[in-house]
C-alpha positions as CSV (number, residue, x, y, z in Angstrom):
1,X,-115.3,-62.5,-245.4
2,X,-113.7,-65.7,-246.3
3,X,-113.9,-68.5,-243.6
4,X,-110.2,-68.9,-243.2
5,X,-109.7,-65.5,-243.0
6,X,-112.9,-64.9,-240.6
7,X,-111.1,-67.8,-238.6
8,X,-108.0,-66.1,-238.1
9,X,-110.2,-63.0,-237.1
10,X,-111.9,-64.2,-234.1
11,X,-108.9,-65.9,-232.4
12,X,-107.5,-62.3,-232.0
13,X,-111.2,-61.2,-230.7
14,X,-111.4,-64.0,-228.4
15,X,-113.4,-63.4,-225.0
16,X,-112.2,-63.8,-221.7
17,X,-113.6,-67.1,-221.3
18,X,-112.2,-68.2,-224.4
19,X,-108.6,-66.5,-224.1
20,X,-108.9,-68.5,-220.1
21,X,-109.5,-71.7,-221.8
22,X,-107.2,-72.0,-224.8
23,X,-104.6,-71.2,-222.0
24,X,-105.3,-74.1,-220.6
25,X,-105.5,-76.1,-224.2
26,X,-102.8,-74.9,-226.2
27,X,-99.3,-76.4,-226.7
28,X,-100.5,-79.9,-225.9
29,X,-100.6,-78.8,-222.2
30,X,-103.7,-80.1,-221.8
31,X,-102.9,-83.7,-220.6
32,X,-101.0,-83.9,-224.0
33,X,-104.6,-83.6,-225.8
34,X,-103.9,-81.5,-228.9
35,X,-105.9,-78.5,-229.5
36,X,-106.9,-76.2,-231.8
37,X,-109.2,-72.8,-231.9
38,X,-111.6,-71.0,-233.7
39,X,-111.1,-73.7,-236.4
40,X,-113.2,-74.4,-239.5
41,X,-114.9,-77.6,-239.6
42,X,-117.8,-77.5,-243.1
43,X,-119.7,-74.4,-242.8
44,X,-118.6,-73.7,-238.7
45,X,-116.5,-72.3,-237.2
46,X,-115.7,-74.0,-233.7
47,X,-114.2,-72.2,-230.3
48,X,-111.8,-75.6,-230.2
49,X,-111.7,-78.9,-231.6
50,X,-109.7,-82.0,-230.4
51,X,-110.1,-83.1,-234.0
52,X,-108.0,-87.0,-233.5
53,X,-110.8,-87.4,-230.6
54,X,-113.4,-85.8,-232.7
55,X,-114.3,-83.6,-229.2
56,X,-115.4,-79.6,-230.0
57,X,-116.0,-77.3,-227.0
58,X,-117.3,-74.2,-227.2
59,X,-117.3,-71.5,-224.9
60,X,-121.2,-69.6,-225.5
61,X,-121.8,-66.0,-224.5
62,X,-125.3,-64.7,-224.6
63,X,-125.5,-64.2,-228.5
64,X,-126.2,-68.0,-227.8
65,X,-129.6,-67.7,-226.4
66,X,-130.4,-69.2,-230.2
67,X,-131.2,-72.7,-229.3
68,X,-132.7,-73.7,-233.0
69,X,-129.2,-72.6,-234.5
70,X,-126.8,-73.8,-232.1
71,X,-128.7,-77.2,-232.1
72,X,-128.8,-77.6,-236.0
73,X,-125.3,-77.0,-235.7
74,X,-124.4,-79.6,-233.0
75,X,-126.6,-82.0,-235.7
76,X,-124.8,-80.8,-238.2
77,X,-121.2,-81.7,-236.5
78,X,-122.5,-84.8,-234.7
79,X,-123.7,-86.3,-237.9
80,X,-120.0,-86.1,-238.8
81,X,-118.8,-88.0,-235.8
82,X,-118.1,-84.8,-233.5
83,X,-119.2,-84.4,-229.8
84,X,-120.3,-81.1,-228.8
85,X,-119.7,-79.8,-225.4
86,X,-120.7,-76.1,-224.2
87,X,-120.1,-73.9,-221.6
88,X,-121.2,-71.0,-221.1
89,X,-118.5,-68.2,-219.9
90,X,-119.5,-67.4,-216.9
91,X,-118.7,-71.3,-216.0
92,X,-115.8,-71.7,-217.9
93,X,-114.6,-67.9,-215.5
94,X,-115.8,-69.1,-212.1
95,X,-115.2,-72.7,-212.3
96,X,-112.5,-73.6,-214.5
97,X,-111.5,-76.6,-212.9
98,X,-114.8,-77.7,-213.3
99,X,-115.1,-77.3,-217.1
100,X,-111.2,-78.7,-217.7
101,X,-112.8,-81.8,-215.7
102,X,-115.5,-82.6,-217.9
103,X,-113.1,-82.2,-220.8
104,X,-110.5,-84.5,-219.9
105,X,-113.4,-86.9,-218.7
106,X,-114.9,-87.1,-222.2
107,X,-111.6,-87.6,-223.7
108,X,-110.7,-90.0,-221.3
109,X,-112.5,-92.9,-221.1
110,X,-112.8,-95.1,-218.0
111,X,-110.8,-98.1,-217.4
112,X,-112.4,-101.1,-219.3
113,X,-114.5,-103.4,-217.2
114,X,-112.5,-106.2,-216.3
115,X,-112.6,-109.8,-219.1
116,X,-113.9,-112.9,-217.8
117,X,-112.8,-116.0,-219.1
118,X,-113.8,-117.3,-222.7
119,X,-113.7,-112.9,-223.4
């Protein structure tokens, strides 16, 4: 199946944890961070990808007990500027808040540590 096509495929086969998040995502709601899912990125397809920030977060069931795979992936997409951040669902259904934390604290960074003089 063609990747575009395969794309469209799996957002309307998304699980439960990935339907949860991408409500929380979509439609810039997410602090104004735009989103998109189950987007093709080289030879991957991504759960979603803050692609200005360069962010990917994906949402791994347990057809991810693959290590080797996911990992040459993630070198694969970090070699091309990308950060990689995973959850697995049953973190992204229990502690939501949790997860949308660590999102929005990788996308935004900490105040800058304060310039001395001759900065």
């Amino acid at each position: 199946m063609h990747q575009r096509r395969f794309a469209k495929h799996l957002r309307t086969t998304m699980t439960e944890a990935e339907h949860r998040l991408w409500h929380h995502l979509r439609a810039h709601r997410f602090a104004g961070f735009k989103f998109r899912r189950q987007h093709p990125i080289g030879p991957y397809i991504v759960d979603f990808a803050a692609l200005r920030h360069r962010l990917i977060v994906e949402a791994d069931g347990g057809q991810h007990n693959e290590h080797a795979r996911d990992a040459r992936r993630d070198a694969w997409l970090a070699g091309r500027g990308f950060r990689v951040l995973r959850f697995w669902n049953h973190e992204v259904l229990q502690n939501t808040e949790l997860v949308l934390g660590e999102i929005l604290r990788i996308l935004s960074p900490g105040p800058s540590p304060p310039r001395g003089e001759g900065s």
